[in-house]
N, C-alpha and C positions, 0 to 999 in steps of 0.2 A: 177612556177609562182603562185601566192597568187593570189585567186579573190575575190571579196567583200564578196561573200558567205563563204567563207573560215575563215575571221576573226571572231575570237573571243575576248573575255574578254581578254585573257592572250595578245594577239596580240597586242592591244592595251594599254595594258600596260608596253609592252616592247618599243613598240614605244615611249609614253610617258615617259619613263626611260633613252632613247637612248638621245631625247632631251634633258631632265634635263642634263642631265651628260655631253651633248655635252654644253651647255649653264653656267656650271658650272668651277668653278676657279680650278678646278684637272686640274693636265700636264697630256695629252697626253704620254701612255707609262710608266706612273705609275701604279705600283699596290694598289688602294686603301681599303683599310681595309672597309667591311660591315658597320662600324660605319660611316666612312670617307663616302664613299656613300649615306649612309640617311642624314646625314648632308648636304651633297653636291646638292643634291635632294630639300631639305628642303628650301635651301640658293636661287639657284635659280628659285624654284615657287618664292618666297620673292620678288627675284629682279625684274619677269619678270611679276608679278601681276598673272599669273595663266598659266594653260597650252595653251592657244593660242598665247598667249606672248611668251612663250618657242617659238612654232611652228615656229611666223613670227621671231624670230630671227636666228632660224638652216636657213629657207629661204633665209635671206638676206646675211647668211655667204658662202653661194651655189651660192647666185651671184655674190658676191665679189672675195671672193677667195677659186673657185669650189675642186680644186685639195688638199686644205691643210683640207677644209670643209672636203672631203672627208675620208682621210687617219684620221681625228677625229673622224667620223663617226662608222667609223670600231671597232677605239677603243673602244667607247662608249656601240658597238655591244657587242661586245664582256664581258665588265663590267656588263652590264646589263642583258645579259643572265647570269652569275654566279651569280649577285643580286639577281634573280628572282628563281632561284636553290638553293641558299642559305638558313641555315638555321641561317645564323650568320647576317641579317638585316631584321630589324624589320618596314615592309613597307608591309601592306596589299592590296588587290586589291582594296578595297573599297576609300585607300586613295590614290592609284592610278588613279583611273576611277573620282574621282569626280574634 
């Protein structure tokens, strides 16, 4: 279990990744290429005006439809930890965190 004291920088930027990615027009289940991710990233800050806009969107897709939100989630989990590993996308914390 993660406690508040526990996060860090990088925490929070995965988190902010998981959103983007979840709030982005990538299918579920694909492998997207490092490029395909920054882009994808890039696309919906765009759409959603900034990272709170991400947030209440993943929210309102957890009360609509909690179970498919879900199994998205995961994916997303998943992508963005290998983003954040990777040395193949070019997304630094600074333009994460702001």
């Amino acid at each position: 279990m993660i406690t508040v004291s526990d996060l860090n920088e990088s925490h929070l930027a995965l988190a902010r990744i998981i959103d983007a990615l979840f709030c982005s027009d990538l299918k579920t289940d694909t492998i997207p290429t490092g490029r395909q991710v920054a882009h994808a990233i890039r696309d919906a800050l765009r759409k959603h005006r900034n990272w709170n806009g991400l947030t209440r969107a993943v929210g309102e897709a957890f009360g609509n439809t909690p179970a498919e939100a879900e199994r998205r989630e995961e994916w997303c989990r998943e992508i963005a930890q290998h983003a954040l590993s990777s040395k193949d996308i070019t997304l630094s914390l600074d333009d994460l965190l702001s």
